[in-house]
N, C-alpha and C positions, 0 to 999 in steps of 0.2 A: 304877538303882542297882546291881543284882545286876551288869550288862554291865559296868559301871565297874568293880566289885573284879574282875574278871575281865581288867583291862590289868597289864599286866606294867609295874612302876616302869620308868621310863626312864631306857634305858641301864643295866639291870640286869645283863642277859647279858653286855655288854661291861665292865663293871666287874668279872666274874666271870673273864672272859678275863683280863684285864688282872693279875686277881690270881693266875692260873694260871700264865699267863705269869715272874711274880715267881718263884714257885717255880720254877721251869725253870732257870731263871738261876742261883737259891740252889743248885741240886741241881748245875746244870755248874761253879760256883766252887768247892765244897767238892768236886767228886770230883778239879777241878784243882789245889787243896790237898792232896788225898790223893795224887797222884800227886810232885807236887814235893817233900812230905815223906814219901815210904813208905820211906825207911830208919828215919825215927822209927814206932817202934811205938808210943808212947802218942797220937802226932798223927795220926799212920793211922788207927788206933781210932777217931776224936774226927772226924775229916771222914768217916771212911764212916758212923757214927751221925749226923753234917749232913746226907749226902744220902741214907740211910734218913727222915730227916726231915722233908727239903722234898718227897723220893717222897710222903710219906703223908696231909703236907697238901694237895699238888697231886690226889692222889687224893679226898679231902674237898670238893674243890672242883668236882672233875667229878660226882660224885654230885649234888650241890648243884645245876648246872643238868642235870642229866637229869631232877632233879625237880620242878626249875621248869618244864621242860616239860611236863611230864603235869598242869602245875594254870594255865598263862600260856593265852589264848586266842588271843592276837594278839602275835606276835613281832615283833621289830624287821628281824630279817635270816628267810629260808627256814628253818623248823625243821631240815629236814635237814644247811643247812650249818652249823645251831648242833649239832645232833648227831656233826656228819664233824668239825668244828672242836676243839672239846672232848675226844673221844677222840684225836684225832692228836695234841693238844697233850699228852693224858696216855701218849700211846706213849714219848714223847721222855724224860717222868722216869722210866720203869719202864725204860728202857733204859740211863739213865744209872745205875739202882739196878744194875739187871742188871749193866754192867760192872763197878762198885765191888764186890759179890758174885761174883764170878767173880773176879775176882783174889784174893778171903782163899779162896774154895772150893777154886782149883788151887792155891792156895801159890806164888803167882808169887813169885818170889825177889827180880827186880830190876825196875825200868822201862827201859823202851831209848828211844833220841832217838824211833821213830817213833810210840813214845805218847803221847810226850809232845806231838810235831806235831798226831799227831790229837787228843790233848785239848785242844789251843789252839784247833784249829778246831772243833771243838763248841762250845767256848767263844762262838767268835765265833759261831757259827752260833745258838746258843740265845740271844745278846745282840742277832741279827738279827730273832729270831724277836719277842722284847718287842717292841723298837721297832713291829714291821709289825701287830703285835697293837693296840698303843696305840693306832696309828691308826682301828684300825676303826670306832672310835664318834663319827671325824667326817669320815667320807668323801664327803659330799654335797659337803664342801668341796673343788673340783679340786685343788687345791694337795695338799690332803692325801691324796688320793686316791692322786696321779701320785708323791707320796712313799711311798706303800705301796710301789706297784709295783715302783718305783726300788728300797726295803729286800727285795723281793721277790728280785730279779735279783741283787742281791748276794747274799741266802742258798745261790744256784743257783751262782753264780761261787762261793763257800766248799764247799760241796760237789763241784764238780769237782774242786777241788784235794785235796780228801781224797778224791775214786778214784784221784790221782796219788801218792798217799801211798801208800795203801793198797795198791797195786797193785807200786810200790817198795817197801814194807817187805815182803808177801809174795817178791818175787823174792831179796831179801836173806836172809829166815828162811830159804829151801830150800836155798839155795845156800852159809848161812855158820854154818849153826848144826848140830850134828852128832847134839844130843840129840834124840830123836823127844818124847821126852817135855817139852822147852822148846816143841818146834815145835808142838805141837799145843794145848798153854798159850798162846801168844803169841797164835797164829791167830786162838785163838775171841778174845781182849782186843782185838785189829786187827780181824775182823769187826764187835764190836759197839760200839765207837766209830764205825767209817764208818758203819755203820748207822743212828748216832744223826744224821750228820750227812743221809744218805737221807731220815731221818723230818722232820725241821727244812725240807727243799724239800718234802716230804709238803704239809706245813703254809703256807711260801711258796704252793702254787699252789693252796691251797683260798681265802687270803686274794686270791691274782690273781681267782680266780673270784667273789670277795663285793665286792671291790671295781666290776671292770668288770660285771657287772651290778647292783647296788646304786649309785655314783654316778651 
């Protein structure tokens, strides 16, 4: 009896992922709301308080399974890759807080085309990230397995394209912008979008590694 309350409800970690993952999504929609409207200041306001929001439930949630793990006896996947998994999944919202705070901190004035580029592709990349997430609690199934993988490779193809972004809208800031003090605003807002999209293939190649050795 004792061994018995000592199983972890099944599929509990991944219903935990899964609602992490939500957040993720919630936090890149509302910071790509904050960007499309940041000439409105009351709607600016109102989506960087949405992705202080889903930041702080998705932080709630990671708590939740670290602590599930110090009382679960028998895991469903490797405790470690539910430990790598979980924090990488909450790098991604603290990075997306991170950007929203960083643009009211330096008083960024305007958004330019290539934030908005890279906010699309976080976008997609954190909308890749769900999907590959969902899957994980029925990968014994091939199909859904070889579907990870597949959502996997796209997150990496999203991410390439935001170091081609990123790597054009730096050569553009040095070359066409005269204020040091715009340049050095922009940079760090272009640094930690691509980042975000870094962190999203972080996450891609832990779920590669839970997939091909778990199905």
């Amino acid at each position: 009896m004792l061994f018995a309350k000592l199983m972890p409800r099944d599929g509990s970690f991944f219903e935990l992922f899964n609602q992490h993952a939500d957040r993720i999504v919630e936090a890149a929609r509302a910071f790509s709301l904050l960007v499309e409207h940041y000439n409105d200041l009351t709607l600016r306001e109102q989506h960087n308080r949405d992705v202080d929001s889903a930041e702080r439930a998705a932080d709630r949630i990671t708590h939740e399974v670290n602590r599930a793990l110090h009382r679960t006896f028998i895991t469903p996947i490797d405790r470690e890759q539910i430990h790598n998994l979980i924090n990488t999944l909450d790098d991604v919202a603290d990075l997306l807080q991170d950007s929203a705070e960083t643009m009211a901190l330096y008083d960024v004035r305007h958004m330019t085309d290539e934030i908005a580029r890279l906010t699309d592709l976080s976008v997609k990349c954190c909308e890749r990230v769900k999907d590959a997430v969902n899957m994980l609690g029925n990968i014994a199934d091939p199909k859904t397995a070889e579907a990870a993988l597949k959502t996997c490779e796209e997150i990496d193809r999203l991410e390439s394209d935001a170091d081609r972004v990123m790597r054009n809208a730096m050569s553009k800031l040095f070359r066409e912008e005269p204020d040091v003090r715009e340049v050095i605003k922009l940079k760090a807002i272009y640094e930690l979008l691509e980042t975000v999209t870094d962190k999203c293939e972080d996450v891609a190649n832990q779920i590669e590694g839970i997939v091909l050795e778990n199905s």
